[in-house]
C-alpha positions as CSV (number, residue, x, y, z in Angstrom):
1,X,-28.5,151.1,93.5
2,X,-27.5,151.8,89.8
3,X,-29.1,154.2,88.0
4,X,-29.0,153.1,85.2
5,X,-31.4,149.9,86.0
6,X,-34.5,152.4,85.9
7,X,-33.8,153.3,82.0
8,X,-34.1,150.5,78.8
9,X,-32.9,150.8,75.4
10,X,-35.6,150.3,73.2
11,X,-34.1,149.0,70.1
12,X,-36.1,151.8,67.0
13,X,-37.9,150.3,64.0
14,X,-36.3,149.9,61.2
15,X,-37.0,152.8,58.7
16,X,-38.9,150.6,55.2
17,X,-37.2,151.0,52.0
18,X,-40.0,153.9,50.7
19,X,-38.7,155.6,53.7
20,X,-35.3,155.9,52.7
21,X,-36.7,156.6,49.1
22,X,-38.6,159.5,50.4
23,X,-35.4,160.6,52.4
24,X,-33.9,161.0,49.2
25,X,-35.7,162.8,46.9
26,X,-36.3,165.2,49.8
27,X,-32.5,166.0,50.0
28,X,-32.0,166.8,46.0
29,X,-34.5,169.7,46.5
30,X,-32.5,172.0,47.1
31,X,-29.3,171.0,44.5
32,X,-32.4,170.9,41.7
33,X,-33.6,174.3,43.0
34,X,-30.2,175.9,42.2
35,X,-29.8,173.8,39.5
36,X,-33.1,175.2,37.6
37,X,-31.9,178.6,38.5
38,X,-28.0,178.5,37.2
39,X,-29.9,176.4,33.7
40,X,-31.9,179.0,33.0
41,X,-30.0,182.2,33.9
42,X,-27.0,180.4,31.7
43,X,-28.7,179.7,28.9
44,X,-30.7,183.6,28.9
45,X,-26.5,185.2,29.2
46,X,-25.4,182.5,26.9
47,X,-28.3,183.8,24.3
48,X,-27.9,187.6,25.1
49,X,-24.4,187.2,24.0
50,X,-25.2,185.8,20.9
51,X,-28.2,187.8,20.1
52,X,-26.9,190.8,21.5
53,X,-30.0,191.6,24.2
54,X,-28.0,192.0,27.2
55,X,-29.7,191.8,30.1
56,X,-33.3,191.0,28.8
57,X,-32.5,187.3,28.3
58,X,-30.4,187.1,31.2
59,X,-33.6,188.1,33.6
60,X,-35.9,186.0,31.0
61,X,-34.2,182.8,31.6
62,X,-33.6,183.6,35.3
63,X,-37.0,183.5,36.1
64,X,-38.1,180.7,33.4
65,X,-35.1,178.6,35.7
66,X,-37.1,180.0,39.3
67,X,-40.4,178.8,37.7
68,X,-38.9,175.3,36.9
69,X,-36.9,175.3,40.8
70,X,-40.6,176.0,42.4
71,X,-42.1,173.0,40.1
72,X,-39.4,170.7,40.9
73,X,-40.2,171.5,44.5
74,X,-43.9,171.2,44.0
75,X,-44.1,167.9,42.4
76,X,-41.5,166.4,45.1
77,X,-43.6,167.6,48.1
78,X,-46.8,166.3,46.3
79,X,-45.2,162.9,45.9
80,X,-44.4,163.2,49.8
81,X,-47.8,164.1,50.7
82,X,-48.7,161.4,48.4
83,X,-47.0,158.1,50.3
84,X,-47.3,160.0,53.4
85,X,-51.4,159.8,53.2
86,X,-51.2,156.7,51.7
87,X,-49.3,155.3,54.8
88,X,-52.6,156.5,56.9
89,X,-50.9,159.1,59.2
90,X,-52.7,159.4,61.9
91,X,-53.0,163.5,62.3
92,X,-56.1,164.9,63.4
93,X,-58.3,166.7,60.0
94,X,-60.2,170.1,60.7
C-alpha cells in the first residue's frame, strides 16, 4: 500500500503568450518607478548647478520624476485591468 497511488500529477496549462506579456510589463514597474525618480531629480541638480537655484530645482524635478513614476504605474495597471476584463474573469461584481 503506497502512498503515493492516492495523489496524481496534474500536468498545469500552459501560460498564453499575453500572459507572459503581462508578466513582463508588470516586472519593469518598479525599475521605471526609480527610473522617473533618479531622471527627474538629475536633471532639477544638473539645472540648479547651472542656474545657480540650489535646492529649488533639485525638489522641482524630484517630484516632476514621482508624478511620471506614479503615471507609468497607472497606465501599466490599466493595461492589466484591461486584458484581464477582457479575458472575462470570473470575480463576483458588487
Amino acid at each position: 500500500m503506497a502512498a503515493t497511488s492516492e495523489y496524481m500529477l496534474v500536468p498545469m496549462a500552459q501560460p498564453s503568450p499575453s500572459t507572459w506579456q503581462l508578466i513582463g510589463q508588470m516586472s519593469t514597474i518598479g525599475m521605471s518607478f526609480v527610473f522617473a525618480l533618479v531622471i527627474g531629480f538629475g536633471a532639477g541638480y544638473w539645472l540648479d548647478g547651472v542656474l545657480g537655484t540650489r535646492p529649488w530645482l533639485s525638489f522641482v524635478g524630484f517630484f516632476l520624476g514621482l508624478a511620471a513614476g506614479v503615471l507609468n504605474v497607472y497606465r501599466v495597471m490599466q493595461l492589466a485591468s484591461a486584458k484581464d476584463s477582457s479575458k472575462g474573469s470570473s470575480g463576483s461584481r458588487g
